[in-house]
C-alpha positions in Angstrom: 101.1 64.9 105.6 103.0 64.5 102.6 102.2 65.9 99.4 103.6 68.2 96.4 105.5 70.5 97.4 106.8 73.5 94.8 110.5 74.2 94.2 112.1 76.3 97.6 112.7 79.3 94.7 109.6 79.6 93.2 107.5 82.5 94.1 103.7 82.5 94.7 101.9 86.1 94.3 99.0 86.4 96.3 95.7 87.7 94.9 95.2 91.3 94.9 92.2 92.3 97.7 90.1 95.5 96.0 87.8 96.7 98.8 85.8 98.5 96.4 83.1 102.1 97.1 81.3 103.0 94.3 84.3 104.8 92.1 86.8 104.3 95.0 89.0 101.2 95.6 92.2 100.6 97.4 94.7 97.8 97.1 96.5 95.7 100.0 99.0 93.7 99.7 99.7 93.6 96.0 103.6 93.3 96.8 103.2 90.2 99.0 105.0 87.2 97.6 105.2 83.5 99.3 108.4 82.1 98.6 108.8 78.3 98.9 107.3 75.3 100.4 105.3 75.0 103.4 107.3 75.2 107.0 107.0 72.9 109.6 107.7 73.5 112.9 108.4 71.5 115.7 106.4 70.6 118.5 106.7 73.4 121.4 107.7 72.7 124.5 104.9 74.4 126.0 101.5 74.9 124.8 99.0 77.8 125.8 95.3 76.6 124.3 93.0 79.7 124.5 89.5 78.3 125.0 86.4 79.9 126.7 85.5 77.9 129.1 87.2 74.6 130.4 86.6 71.2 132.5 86.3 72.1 136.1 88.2 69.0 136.9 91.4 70.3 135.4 94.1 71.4 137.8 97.9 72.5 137.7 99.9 69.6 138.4 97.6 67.3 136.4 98.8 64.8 133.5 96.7 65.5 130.4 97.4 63.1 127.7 97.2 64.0 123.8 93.8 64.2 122.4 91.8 64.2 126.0 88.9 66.9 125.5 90.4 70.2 128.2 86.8 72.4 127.0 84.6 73.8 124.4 85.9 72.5 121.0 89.4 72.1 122.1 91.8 68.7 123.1 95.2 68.5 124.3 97.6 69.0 121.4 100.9 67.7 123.4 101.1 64.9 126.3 102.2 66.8 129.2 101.7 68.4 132.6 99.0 71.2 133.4 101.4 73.8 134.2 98.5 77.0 134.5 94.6 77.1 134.9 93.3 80.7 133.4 89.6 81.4 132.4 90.9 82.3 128.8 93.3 79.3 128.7 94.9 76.1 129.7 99.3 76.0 129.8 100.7 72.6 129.3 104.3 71.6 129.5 105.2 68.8 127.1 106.1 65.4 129.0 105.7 61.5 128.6 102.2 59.9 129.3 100.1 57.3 128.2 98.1 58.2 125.5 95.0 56.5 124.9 94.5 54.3 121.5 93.4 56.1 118.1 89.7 55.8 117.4 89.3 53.4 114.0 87.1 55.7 111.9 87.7 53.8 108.4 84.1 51.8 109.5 82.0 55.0 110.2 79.7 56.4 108.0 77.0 59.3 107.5 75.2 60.3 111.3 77.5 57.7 113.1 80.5 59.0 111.3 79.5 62.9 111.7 78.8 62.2 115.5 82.3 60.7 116.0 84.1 63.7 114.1 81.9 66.8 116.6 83.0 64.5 119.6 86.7 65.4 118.1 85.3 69.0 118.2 85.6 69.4 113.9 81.7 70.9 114.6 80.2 69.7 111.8 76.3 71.3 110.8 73.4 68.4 111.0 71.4 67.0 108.1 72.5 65.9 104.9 73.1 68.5 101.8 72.4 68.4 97.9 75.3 70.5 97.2 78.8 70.0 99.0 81.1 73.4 98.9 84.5 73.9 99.7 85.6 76.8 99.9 89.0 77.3 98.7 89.0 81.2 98.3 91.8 82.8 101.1 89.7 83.5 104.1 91.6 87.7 104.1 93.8 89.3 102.0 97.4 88.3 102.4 96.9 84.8 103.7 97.7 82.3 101.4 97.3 79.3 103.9 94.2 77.6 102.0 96.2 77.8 98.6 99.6 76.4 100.6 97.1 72.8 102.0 95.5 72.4 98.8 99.0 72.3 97.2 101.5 70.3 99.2 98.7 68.9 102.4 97.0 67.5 99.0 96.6 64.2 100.6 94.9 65.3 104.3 92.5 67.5 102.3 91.6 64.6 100.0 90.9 62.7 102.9 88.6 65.2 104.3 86.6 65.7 101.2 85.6 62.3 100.6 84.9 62.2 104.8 82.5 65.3 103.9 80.9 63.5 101.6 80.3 60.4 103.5 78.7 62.3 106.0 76.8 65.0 103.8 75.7 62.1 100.8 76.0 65.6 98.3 74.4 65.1 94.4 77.1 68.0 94.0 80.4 68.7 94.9 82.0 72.4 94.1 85.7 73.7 95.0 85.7 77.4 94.7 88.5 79.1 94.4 90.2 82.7 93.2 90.2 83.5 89.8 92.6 82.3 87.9 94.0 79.7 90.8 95.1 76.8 89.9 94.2 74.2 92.4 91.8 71.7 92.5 90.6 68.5 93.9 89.6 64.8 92.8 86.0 64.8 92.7 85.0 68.0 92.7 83.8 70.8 89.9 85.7 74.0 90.2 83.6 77.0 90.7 86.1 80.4 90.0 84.6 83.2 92.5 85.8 86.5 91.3 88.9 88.2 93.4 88.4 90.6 95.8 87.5 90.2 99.4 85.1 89.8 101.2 84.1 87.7 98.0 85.6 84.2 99.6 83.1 84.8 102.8 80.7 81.5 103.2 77.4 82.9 102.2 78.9 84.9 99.6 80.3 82.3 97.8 77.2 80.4 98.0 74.9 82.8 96.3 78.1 83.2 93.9 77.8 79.5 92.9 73.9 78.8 93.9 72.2 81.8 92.5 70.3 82.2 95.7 70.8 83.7 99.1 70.6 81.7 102.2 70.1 79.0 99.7 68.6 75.4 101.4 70.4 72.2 101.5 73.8 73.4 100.7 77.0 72.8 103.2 79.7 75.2 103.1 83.2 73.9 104.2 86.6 75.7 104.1 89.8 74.1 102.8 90.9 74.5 106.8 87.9 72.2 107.5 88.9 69.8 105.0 92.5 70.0 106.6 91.1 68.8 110.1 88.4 66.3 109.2 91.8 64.6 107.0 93.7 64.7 110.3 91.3 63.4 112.7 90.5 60.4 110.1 94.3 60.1 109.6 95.3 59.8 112.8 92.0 58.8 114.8 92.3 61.3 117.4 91.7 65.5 117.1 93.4 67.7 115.3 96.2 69.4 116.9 97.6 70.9 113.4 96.9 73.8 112.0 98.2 76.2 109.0 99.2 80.2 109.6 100.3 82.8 107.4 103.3 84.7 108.8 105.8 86.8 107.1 106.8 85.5 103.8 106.4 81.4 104.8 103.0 79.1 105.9 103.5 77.0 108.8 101.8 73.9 109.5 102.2 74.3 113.6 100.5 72.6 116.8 97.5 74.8 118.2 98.3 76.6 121.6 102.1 77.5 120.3 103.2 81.2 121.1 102.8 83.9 119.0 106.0 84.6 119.7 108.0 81.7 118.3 105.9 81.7 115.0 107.3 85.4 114.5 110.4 84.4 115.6 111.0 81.7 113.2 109.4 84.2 110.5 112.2 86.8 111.4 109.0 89.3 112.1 110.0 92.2 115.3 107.8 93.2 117.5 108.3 97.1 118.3 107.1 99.2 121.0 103.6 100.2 120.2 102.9 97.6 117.2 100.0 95.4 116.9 100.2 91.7 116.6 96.8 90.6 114.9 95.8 86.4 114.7 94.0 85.8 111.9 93.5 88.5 109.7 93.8 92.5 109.4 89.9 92.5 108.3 88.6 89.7 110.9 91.4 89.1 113.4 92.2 90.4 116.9 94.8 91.9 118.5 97.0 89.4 120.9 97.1 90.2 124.2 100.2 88.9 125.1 103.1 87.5 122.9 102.9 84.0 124.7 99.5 84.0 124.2 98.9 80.8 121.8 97.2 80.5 118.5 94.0 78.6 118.6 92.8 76.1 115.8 90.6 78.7 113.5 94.3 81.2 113.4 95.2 81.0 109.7 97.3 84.0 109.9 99.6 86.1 111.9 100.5 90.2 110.9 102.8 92.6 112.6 100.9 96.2 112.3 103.5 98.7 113.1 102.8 101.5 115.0 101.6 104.3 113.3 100.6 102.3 110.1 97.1 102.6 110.4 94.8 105.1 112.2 93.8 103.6 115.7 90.3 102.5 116.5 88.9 104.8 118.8 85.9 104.7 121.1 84.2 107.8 119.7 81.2 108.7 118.8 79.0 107.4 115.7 79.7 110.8 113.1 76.5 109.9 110.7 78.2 109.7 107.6 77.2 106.6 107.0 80.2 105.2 105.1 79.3 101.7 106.2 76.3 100.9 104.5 76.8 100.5 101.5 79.7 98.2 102.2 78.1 96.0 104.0 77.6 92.8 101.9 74.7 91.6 104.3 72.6 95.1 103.5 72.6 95.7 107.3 73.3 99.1 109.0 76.4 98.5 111.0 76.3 102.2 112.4 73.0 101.6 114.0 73.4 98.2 115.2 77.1 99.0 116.9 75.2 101.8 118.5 72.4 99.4 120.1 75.3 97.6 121.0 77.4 100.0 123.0 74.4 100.8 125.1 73.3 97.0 125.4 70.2 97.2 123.9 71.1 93.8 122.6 67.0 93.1 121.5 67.4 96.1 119.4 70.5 94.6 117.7 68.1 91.4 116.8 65.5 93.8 115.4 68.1 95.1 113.1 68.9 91.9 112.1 72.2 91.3 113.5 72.3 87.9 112.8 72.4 88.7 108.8 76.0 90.3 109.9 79.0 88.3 108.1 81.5 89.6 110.2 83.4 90.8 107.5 84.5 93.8 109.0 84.3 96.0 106.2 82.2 98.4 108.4 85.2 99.1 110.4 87.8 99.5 107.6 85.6 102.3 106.2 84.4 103.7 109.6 85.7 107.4 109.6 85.7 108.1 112.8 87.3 104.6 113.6 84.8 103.3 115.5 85.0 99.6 116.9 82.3 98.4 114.7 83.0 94.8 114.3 83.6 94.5 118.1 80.7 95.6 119.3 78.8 93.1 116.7 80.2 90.2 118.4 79.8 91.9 121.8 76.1 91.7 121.1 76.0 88.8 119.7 78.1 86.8 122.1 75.2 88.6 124.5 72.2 87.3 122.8 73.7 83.8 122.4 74.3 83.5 125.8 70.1 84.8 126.3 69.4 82.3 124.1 70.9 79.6 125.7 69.4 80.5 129.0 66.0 80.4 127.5 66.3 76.7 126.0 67.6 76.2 129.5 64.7 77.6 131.1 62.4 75.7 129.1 63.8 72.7 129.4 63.7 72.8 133.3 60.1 73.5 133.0 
């Protein structure tokens, strides 16, 4: 994963995020600075792999070798032993076994190509696309892991664009990026997307480059996409890499290490009563545990001290309606969280859940700091699974 790499002094400012109501707007993270290249960590000793579901077949005590498929989208980062079984995730303790051979991709192309990649779990959408974007705007404000792969992981996210576009065939390529960035890629135009979250969000910065909404025969990709189609064609076996935003550094680490040795190695505390968020303070969730491990789609890791922010309550919906016009998708979070709570999940549908973004801008503004975003995916996490049943269903008859 080599690549250019900026000067250990140099300092990187991260974008301003302006979350912006009518004559109000309020500014995060304008302070934030990354210092240096990226950070590398080593391989942990244990790995904890949150996943959904999992093989039944897998038991403590079992040897699970590097790339082996454990459930859902995920594959064993390390070679090790199966140390703990838990619905939410699989522990493994590092150890020698036999790996199996890497898969030689360099022969694949288009549907065989995109059908190896899913069966590595990079979950890429069907069908060809006229117009190829890769989005290379930071996915929440103060995570500057996107900027950080383009820069120095130059040569993985080359690879990855020019496996998109085997696979897609694309008469147009487009990287979009902040304002005023500087990055870029071989092969692509550069489409600047104008700074302020939730402006980098996939459908947003489609219609920002298309013109249209929901617009037909266009692929969105992220950079992190890019990042993980480059490894699995690099390497010939999953990606067990990904990139997080902690502190003042980005660290290329293995999925399933513990929150609490990324912090550690980014000199973050933990206090009594503070909030550990993976991902991002928009979109992210709190961790449950601090040896709880980050999963493939973390791109960052925050440290909300206690007190910082007001706490999201379970209280009632106050009217006021503060979410609406916020809402990039035009939906009314207010009413659809309330369906939700009191799982009317067809109600949700008839509100058009499924135009939701999940940008989370309904809870930042939320005065009466309701878990609006939460109860979105509640209900649809819900109707998924209805859906599913019914194909099901149907099928058997």
């Amino acid at each position: 994963m080599n690549g250019k790499a900026r000067a250990p002094t140099e300092k990187t400012p991260v974008s301003n995020a302006i979350y912006a109501d009518g004559d109000q707007a309020m500014k995060l993270f304008e302070s934030i600075v990354r210092q240096g290249p990226l950070t590398t960590l080593p391989e942990p000793e244990t790995v904890r792999i949150p996943l959904s579901c999992h093989r039944p077949d897998i038991k403590c005590g079992q040897k699970m070798a590097r790339g082996i498929h454990i459930g859902g989208g995920y594959y064993a980062p390390i070679s090790g032993t199966v140390t703990e079984v838990h619905p939410t995730y699989i522990c493994i303790k590092a150890e020698a076994v036999d790996e199996p051979s890497p898969r030689d991709m360099g022969a694949l192309s288009g549907n065989e190509l995109r059908t190896a990649l899913n069966d590595m779990g990079a979950g890429l959408p069907e069908g060809p696309a006229q117009t190829l974007i890769i989005n290379g705007v930071e996915p929440e404000p103060g995570v500057t892991a996107f900027a950080h792969m383009l820069d120095e992981l130059s040569r993985i996210v080359q690879l990855g664009l020019s496996t998109a576009q085997s696979v897609f065939s694309p008469n147009r390529t487009v990287l979009a990026v902040e304002a005023g960035a500087s990055q870029s890629l071989d092969g692509c135009e550069k489409a600047a997307i104008e700074n302020g979250y939730p402006n980098g969000i996939d459908p947003l910065v489609a219609k920002a480059i298309t013109g249209m909404e929901n617009p037909d025969n266009v692929a969105v990709l992220s950079v992190g996409r890019l990042f993980e189609l480059g490894m699995i064609m690099d390497t010939g076996l999953p990606c067990d890499k990904t990139v997080v935003t902690c502190g003042e550094t980005d660290f290329v680490t293995t999925v399933g290490t513990p929150v609490d040795l990324i912090l550690t190695t980014a000199h973050q505390t933990v206090r009594h009563g503070d909030t550990v968020v993976l991902g991002g303070l928009m979109r992210g969730e709190a961790a449950h545990s601090l040896q709880q491990g980050i999963s493939k789609d973390t791109y960052g890791l925050f440290v909300v001290p206690k007190g910082q922010y007001p706490p999201v309550e379970d209280s009632p919906c106050i009217g006021c309606g503060e979410c609406i016009p916020v809402c990039p998708a035009r939906i009314d979070p207010a009413t659809i969280s309330g369906y939700a709570e009191f799982r009317m999940y067809d109600k949700c549908r008839e509100h058009d859940i499924d135009a939701c973004m999940e940008c989370g801008m309904c809870g930042f503004f939320c005065i009466a700091r309701r878990p609006l975003l939460q109860y979105i995916r509640l209900a649809k996490q819900h109707l998924a699974q209805a859906d599913t049943c019914k194909l099901n269903d149907q099928g058997e008859g």
